[in-house]
ROGUTI-995284 format. One record per residue (C-alpha): residue in one letter; z, x, y negated. Coordinates in pm, whole numbers, plus 50000, padded with zeros to 5 digits. Each point is the difference from the previous one (the first is absolute). Example, Ala and Ser with C-alpha at 12.3 -4.5 7.8 and 13.67 -1.06 7.14 Angstrom:
BEGIN
+---+-------+-------+-------+
: r :     Z :     X :     Y :
+---+-------+-------+-------+
: a : 50780 : 51230 : 50450 :
: s : 49934 : 50137 : 49656 :
+---+-------+-------+-------+
# end
This chain:
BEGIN
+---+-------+-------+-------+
: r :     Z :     X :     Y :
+---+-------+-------+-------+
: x : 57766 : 79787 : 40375 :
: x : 50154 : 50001 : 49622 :
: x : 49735 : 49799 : 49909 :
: x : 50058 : 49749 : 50253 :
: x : 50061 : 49636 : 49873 :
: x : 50345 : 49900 : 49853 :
: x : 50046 : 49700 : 50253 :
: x : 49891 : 50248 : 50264 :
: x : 50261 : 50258 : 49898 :
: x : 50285 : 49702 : 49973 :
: x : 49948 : 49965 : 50374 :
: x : 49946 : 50382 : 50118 :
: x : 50368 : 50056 : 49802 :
: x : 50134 : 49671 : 50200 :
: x : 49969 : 50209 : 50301 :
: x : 50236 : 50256 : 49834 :
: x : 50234 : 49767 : 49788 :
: x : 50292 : 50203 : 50209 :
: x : 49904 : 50352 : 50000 :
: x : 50076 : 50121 : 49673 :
: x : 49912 : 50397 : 50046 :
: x : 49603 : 49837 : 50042 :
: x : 50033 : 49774 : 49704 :
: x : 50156 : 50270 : 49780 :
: x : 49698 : 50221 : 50104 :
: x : 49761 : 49724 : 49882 :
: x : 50154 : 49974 : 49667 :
: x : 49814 : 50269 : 49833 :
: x : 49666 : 49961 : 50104 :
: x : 49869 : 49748 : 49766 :
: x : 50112 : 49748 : 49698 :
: x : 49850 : 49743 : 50236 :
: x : 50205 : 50100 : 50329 :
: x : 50324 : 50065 : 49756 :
: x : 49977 : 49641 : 49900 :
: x : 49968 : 49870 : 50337 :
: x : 50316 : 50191 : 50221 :
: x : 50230 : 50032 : 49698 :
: x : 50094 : 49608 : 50099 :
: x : 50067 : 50079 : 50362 :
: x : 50239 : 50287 : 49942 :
: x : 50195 : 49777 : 49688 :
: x : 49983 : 49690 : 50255 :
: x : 50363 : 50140 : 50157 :
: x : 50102 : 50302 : 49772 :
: x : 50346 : 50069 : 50191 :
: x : 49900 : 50065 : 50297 :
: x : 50072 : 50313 : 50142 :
: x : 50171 : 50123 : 49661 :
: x : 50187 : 50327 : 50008 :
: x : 50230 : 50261 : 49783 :
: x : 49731 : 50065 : 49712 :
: x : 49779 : 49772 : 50063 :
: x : 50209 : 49724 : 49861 :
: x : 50072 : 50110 : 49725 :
: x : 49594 : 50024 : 49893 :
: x : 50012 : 49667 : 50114 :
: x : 50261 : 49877 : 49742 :
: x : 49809 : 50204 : 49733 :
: x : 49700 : 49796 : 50032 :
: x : 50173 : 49679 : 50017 :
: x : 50174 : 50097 : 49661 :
: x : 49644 : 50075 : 49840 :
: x : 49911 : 49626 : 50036 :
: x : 50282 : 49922 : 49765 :
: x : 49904 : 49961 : 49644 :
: x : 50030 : 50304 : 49733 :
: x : 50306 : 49778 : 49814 :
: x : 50188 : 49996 : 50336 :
: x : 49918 : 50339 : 50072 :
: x : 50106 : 50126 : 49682 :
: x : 50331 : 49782 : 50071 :
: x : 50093 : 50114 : 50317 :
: x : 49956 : 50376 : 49913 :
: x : 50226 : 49946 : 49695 :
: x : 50250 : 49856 : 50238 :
: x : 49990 : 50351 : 50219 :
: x : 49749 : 49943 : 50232 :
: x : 49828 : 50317 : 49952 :
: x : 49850 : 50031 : 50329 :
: x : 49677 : 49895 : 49910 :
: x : 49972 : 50209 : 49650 :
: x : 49775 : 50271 : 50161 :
: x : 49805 : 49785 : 50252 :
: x : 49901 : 49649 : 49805 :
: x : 49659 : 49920 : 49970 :
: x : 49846 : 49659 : 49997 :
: x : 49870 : 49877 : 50365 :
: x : 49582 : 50017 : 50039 :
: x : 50016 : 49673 : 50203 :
: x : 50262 : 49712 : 50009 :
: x : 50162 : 50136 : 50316 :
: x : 50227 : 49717 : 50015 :
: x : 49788 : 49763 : 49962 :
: x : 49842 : 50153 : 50406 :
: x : 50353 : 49981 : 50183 :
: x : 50090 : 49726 : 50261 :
: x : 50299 : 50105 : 50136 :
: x : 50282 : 49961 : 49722 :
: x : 50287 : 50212 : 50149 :
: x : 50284 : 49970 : 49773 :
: x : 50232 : 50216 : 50222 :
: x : 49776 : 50317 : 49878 :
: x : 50054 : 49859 : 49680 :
: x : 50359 : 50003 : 49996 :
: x : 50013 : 50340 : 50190 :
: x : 49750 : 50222 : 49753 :
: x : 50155 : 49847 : 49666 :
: x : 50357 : 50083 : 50084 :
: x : 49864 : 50360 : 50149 :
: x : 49853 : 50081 : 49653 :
: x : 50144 : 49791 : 49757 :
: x : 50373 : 50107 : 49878 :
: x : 50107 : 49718 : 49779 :
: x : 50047 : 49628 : 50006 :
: x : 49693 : 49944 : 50216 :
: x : 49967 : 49610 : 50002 :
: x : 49805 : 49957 : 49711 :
: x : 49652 : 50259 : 50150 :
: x : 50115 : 49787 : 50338 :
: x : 49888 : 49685 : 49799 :
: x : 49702 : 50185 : 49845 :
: x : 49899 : 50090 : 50293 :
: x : 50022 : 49702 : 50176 :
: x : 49797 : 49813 : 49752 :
: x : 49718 : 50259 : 50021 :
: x : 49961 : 49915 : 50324 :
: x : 50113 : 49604 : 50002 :
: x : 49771 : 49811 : 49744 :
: x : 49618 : 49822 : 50025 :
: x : 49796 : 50253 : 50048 :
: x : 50157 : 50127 : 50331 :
: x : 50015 : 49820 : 50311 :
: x : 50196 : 50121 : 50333 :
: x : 50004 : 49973 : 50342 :
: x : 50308 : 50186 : 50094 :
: x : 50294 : 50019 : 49818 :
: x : 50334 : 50199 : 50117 :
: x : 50396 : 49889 : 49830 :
: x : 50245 : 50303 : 49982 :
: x : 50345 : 50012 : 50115 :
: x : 50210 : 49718 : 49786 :
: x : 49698 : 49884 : 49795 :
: x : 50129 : 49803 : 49712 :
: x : 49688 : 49966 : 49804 :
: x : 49877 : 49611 : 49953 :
: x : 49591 : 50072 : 50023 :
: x : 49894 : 49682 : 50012 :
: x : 50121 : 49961 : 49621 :
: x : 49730 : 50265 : 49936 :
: x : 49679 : 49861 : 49778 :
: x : 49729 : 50032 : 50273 :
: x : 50213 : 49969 : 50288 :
: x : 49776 : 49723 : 50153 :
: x : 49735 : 50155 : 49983 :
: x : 50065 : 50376 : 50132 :
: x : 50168 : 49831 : 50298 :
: x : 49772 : 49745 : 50088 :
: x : 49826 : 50174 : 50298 :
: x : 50361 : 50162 : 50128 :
: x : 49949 : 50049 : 50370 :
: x : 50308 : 50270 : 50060 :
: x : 50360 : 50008 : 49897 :
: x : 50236 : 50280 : 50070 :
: x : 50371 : 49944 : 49892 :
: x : 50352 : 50058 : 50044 :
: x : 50233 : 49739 : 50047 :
: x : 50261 : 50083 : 49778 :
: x : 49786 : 49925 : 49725 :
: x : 50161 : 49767 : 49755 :
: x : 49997 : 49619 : 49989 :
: x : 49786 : 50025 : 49619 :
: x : 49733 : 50225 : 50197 :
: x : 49981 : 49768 : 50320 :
: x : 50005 : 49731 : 49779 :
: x : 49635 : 50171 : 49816 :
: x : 49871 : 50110 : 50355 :
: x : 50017 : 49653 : 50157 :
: x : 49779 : 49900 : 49723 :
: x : 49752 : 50261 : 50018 :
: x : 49992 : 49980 : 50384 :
: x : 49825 : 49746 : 50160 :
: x : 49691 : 50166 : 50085 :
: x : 50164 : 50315 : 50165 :
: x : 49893 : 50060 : 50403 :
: x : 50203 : 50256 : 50069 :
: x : 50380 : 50057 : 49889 :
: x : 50213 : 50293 : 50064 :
: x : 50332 : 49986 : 49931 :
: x : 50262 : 50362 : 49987 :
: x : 50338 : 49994 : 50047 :
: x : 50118 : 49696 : 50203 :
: x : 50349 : 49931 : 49863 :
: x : 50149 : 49752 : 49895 :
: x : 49837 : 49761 : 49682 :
: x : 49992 : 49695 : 49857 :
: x : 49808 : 49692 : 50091 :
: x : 49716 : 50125 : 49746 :
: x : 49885 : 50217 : 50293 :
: x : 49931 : 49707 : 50248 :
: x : 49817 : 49821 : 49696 :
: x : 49784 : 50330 : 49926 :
: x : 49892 : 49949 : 50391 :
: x : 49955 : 49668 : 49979 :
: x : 49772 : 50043 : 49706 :
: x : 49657 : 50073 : 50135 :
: x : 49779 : 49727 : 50145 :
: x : 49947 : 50232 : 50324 :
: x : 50135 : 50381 : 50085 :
: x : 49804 : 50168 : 50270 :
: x : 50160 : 50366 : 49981 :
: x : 50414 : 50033 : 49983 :
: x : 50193 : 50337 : 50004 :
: x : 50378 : 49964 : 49987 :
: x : 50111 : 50394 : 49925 :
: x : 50425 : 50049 : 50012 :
: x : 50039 : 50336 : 49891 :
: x : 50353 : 49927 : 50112 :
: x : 50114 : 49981 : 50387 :
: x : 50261 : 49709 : 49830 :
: x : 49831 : 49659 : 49890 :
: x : 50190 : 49704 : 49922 :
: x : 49909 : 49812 : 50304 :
: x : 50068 : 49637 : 49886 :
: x : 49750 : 50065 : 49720 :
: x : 49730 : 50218 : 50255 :
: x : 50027 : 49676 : 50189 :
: x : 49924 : 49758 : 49771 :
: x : 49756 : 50270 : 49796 :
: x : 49786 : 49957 : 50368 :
: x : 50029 : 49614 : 49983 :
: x : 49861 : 49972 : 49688 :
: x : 49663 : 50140 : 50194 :
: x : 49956 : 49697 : 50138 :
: x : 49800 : 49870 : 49738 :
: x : 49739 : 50247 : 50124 :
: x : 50085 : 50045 : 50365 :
: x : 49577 : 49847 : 50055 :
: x : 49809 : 50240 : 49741 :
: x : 50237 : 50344 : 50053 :
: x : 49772 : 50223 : 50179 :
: x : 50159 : 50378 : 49962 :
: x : 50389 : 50027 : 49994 :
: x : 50229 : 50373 : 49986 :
: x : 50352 : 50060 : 50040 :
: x : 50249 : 50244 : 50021 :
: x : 50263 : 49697 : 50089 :
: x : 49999 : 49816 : 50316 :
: x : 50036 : 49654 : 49956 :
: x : 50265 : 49821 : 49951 :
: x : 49823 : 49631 : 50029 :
: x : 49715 : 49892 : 50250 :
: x : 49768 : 50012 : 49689 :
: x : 49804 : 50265 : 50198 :
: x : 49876 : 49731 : 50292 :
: x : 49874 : 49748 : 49715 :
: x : 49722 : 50271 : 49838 :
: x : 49761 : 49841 : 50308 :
: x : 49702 : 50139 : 49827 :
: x : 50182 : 50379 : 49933 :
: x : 49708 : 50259 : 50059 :
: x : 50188 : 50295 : 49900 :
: x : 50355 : 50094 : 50065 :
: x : 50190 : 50335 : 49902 :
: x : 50352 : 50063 : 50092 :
: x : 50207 : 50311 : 49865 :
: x : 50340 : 50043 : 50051 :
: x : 50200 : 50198 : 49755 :
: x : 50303 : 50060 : 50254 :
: x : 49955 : 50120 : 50336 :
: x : 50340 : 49860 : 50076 :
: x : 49871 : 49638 : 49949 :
: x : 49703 : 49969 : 50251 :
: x : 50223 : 49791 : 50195 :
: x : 49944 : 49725 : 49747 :
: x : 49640 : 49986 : 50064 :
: x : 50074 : 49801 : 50296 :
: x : 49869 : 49684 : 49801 :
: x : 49635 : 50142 : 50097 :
: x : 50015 : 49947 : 50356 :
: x : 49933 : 49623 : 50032 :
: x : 49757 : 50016 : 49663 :
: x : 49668 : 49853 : 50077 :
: x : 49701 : 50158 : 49787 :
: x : 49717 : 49890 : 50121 :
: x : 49718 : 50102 : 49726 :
: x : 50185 : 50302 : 49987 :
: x : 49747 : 50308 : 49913 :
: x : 50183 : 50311 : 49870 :
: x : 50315 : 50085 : 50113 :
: x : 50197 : 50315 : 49794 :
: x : 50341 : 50085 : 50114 :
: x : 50206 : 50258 : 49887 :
: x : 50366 : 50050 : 50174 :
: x : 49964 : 49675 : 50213 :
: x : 50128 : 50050 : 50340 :
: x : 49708 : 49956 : 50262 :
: x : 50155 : 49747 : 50219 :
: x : 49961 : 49733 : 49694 :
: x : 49671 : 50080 : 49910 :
: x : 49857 : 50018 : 50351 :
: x : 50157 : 49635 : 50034 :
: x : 49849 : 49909 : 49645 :
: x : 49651 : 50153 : 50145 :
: x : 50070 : 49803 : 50314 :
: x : 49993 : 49656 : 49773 :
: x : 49644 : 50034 : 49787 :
: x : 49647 : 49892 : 50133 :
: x : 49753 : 50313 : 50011 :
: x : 49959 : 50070 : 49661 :
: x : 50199 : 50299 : 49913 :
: x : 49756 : 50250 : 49879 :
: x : 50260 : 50283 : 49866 :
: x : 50348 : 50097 : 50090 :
: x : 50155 : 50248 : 49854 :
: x : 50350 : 50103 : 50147 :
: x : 50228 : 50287 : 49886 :
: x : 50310 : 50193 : 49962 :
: x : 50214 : 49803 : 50291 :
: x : 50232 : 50138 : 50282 :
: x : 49869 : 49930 : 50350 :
: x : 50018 : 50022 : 50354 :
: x : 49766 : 50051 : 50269 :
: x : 50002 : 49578 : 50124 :
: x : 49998 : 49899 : 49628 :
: x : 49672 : 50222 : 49920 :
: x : 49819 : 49856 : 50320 :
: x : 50120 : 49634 : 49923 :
: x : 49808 : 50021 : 49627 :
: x : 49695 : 50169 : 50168 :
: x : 49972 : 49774 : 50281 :
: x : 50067 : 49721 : 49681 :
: x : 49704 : 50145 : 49810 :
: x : 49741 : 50006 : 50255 :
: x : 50078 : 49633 : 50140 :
: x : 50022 : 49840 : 49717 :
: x : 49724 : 50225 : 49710 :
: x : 49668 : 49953 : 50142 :
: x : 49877 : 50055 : 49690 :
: x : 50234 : 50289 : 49867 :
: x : 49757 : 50243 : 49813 :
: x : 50306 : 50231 : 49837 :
: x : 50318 : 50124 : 50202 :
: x : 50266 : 50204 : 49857 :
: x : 50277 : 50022 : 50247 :
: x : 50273 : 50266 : 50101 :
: x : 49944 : 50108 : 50383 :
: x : 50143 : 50126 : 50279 :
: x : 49852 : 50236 : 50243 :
: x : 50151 : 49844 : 50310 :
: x : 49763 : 49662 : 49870 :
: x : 49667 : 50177 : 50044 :
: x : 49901 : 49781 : 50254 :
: x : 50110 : 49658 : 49784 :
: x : 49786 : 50206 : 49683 :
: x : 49692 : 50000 : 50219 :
: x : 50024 : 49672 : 50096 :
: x : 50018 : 49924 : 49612 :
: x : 49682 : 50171 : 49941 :
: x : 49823 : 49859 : 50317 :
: x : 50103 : 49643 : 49888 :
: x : 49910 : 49991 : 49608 :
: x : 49684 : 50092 : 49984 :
: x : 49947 : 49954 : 49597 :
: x : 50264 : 50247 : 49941 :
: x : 49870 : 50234 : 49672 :
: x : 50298 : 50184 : 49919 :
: x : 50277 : 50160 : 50180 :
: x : 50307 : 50165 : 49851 :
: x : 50224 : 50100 : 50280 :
: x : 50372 : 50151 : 49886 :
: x : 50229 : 50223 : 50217 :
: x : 50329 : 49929 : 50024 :
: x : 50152 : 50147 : 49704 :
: x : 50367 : 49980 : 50105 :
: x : 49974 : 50109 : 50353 :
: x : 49857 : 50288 : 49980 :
: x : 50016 : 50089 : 50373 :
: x : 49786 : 49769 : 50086 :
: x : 49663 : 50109 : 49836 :
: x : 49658 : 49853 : 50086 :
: x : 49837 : 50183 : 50344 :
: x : 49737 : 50088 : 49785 :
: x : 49720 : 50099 : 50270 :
: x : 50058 : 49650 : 50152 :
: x : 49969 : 49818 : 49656 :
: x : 49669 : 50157 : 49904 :
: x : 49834 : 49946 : 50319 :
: x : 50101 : 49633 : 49999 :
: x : 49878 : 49955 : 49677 :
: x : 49666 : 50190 : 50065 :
: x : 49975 : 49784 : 50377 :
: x : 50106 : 49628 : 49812 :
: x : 49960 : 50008 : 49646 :
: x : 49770 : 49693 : 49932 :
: x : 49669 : 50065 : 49812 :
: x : 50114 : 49885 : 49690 :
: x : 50286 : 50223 : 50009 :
: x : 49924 : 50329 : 49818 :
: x : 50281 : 50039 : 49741 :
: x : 50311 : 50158 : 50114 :
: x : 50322 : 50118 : 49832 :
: x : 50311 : 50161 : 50194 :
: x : 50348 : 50082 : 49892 :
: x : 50117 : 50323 : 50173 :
: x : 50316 : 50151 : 50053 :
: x : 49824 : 50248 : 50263 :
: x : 49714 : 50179 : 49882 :
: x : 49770 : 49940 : 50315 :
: x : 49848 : 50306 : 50142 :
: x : 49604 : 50133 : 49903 :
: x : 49894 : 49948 : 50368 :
: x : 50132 : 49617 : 49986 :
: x : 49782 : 49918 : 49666 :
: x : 49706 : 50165 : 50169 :
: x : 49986 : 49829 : 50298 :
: x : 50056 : 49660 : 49793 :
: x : 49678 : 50113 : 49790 :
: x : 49805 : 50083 : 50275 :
: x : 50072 : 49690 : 50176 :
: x : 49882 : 49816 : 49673 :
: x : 49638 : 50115 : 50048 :
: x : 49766 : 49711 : 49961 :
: x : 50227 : 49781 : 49772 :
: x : 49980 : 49894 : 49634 :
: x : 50129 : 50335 : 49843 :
: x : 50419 : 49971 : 49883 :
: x : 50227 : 49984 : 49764 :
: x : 50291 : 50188 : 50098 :
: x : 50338 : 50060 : 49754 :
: x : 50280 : 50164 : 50138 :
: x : 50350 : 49936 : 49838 :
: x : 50275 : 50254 : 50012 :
: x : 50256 : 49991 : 49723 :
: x : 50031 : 50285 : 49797 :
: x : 49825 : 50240 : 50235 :
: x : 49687 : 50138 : 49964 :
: x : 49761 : 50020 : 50292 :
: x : 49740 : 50245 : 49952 :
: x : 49867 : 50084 : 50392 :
: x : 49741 : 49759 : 50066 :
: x : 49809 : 50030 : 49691 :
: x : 49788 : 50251 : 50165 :
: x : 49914 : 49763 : 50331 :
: x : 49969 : 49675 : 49739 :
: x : 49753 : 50180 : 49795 :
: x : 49812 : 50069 : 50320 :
: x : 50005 : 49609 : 50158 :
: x : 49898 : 49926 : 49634 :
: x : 49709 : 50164 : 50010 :
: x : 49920 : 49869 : 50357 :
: x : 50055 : 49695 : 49853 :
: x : 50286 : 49821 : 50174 :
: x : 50238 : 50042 : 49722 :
: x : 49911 : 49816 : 49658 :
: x : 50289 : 50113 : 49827 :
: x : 50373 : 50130 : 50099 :
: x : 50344 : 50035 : 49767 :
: x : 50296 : 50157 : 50077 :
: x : 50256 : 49812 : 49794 :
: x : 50340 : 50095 : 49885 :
: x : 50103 : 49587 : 49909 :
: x : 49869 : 49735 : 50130 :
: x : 50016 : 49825 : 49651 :
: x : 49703 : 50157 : 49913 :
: x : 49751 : 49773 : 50124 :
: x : 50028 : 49707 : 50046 :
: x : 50144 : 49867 : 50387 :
: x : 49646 : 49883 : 50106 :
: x : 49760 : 50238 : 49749 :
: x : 49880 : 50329 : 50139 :
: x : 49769 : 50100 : 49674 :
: x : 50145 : 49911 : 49663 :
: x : 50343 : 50130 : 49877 :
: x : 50215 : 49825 : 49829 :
: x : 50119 : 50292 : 49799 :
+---+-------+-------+-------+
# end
């Protein structure tokens, strides 16, 4: 296989372009192979960046400087690097894509004790000049840095697709990004407060946005401004396919994305679900996925109610309900989803009847993750009638399960619900319990393993370890 042809390679390390513990693992088996994945783990550098790993990070960046500006810097006190610089084998900037200049901002002040603006501007212009070209590009917290003044500018920005920024960014950098930011598809924008009029020009910018995320890390927005920030969509209203919030809207904008495909609600303050009224009349019809996170089900089950057939995911989490409100979204799900191939969905054991219905009725269902209530916690999932409904109604398809506990369900419950799965395409069970480990089953599990109607099992401690609908990779 190390001999295998470079093209060839290029498409094998495709597969992997996000699993960096496999592409690290490649890196030393040839020159040839080196060459090949050291561009798909520069392509977005920052990601997943922690404690000391940053700071290796920043060395290498510094080694692309020249020996003058080296020499300069480390008369000026930045010592940091005396022990550590060597020149870079490969142009590693020359491989990223993603430009994050909140990482930046973050590592240089973190390691850098004096007046740190001018290795920010040598920096920058590492990475901003003609022999780089990016396709994401993130703006830190009141940017003031005019980029589009940079020599190459054009150029390294000419294939921009993604722009992360906050809005109280000045008026020179809105003034730069607006320029540089036609060709974006997707725009987030952090910190909805109030801004200047440069914002609505920044949105108004692109010839067509597909993806917005509007992120208030505050509960308090300016609404006059959120308003009009959400009428300045309308530009795009036709093309916007994917939109998140963590602000219901203040506008109708919502009912003008006709062609949304993907929606994803948070909501920051439990307090304010009230607000979220706005989603009862909304009409989606090409809706497809459907994430909600604190969204009361009574709005959802009416926004369900209002699409065509085809939702294909819903994910739905960390909201207070009752009894009626549970079996309203259920009874919501499997009228409406045809379709669905991956539920996530808190439930409630007096609705085991409504669940099998839901199985019974979506027949392409792939993926079930199935949460017990997490702030009742008298009423806990009858776990002897779940498993035998889902070993009686589960569709074919349906293989992959996940369930939160609060109740750790007894030995004679999982064996009956492996015994009635005789026959069937062999499981993928996870188990969720925070912060308590679960070590009695591992005996019977390694038993209906080797029987074969168990592919794999986890017992997890977070759910934020994989992925909602991914029962083999981990995200960390």
């Amino acid at each position: 296989m190390s001999k295998l042809n470079g093209d060839v390679l290029n498409l094998i390390f495709k597969v992997f372009h996000s699993d960096n513990k496999t592409l690290y693992s490649c890196l030393l088996v040839n020159k040839t192979w080196c060459e090949i994945v050291i561009p798909f783990l520069w392509k977005d550098p920052w990601k997943d960046l922690i404690g000391e790993n940053e700071n290796l990070l920043l060395n290498v960046i510094i080694s692309h400087l020249s020996d003058e500006l080296i020499n300069n810097l480390k008369s000026q006190g930045v010592d940091f690097l005396t022990n550590s610089y060597t020149k870079p084998l490969f142009n590693y900037i020359s491989f990223c894509k993603h430009l994050n200049l909140n990482v930046i901002e973050r590592m240089i002040n973190a390691n850098i004790f004096i007046e740190t603006s001018t290795v920010k501007n040598e920096v920058i212009n590492l990475f901003i000049n003609e022999n780089t070209k990016f396709t994401h590009l993130y703006i830190p917290h009141k940017f003031n840095y005019q980029i589009h003044l940079i020599p190459g500018t054009d150029h390294c920005f000419s294939e921009l697709e993604f722009l992360s920024c906050n809005t109280c960014i000045t008026d020179n950098a809105l003034n730069g990004l607006t320029e540089i930011c036609k060709s974006i598809k997707v725009l987030e924008l952090i910190e909805v407060v109030k801004s200047t009029n440069g914002i609505v020009k920044l949105i108004e910018a692109p010839k067509r946005l597909f993806t917005i995320r509007l992120i208030t890390e505050n509960c308090r927005v300016d609404e006059p401004f959120y308003k009009i920030l959400e009428n300045s969509f309308t530009k795009h209203a036709n093309f916007i396919q994917d939109f998140i919030t963590n602000k219901s809207s203040i506008s109708n904008i919502l009912s003008s994305f006709v062609n949304l495909k993907r929606l994803e609600l948070r909501c920051n303050n439990f307090k304010s679900v009230a607000t979220w009224d706005c989603l009862k009349d909304l009409s989606l019809p090409f809706l497809q996925t459907l994430k909600a996170i604190k969204i009361p089900f009574d709005v959802l089950a009416s926004l369900i109610d209002n699409t065509n057939g085809y939702l294909n995911e819903i994910s739905i989490s960390y909201v207070h309900n009752d009894e009626f409100s549970n079996k309203r979204i259920i009874q919501a799900i499997y009228k409406n989803c045809p379709n669905l191939k991956y539920l996530k969905l808190l439930f409630r054991s007096s609705n085991i009847l409504e669940l099998e219905n839901l199985l019974t009725r979506c027949q392409y269902l792939d993926g079930l993750f199935l949460i017990t209530d997490m702030y009742l916690y008298n009423d806990y999932i009858l776990f002897e009638n779940l498993f035998e409904v889902l070993a009686r109604s589960s569709p074919t398809n349906l293989f992959k399960f996940k369930i939160y506990i609060n109740k750790t369900p007894k030995l004679e419950s999982l064996k009956l619900f492996f015994d009635n799965w005789k026959g069937r395409h062999p499981m993928l069970l996870q188990t969720i319990q925070y912060n308590k480990n679960w070590d009695e089953p591992f005996d019977l599990i390694e038993k209906y393993k080797v029987e074969g109607i168990i592919k794999k099992y986890d017992h997890v401690l977070n759910e934020s370890i994989f992925e909602d609908f991914e029962w083999i990779e981990q995200k960390f």
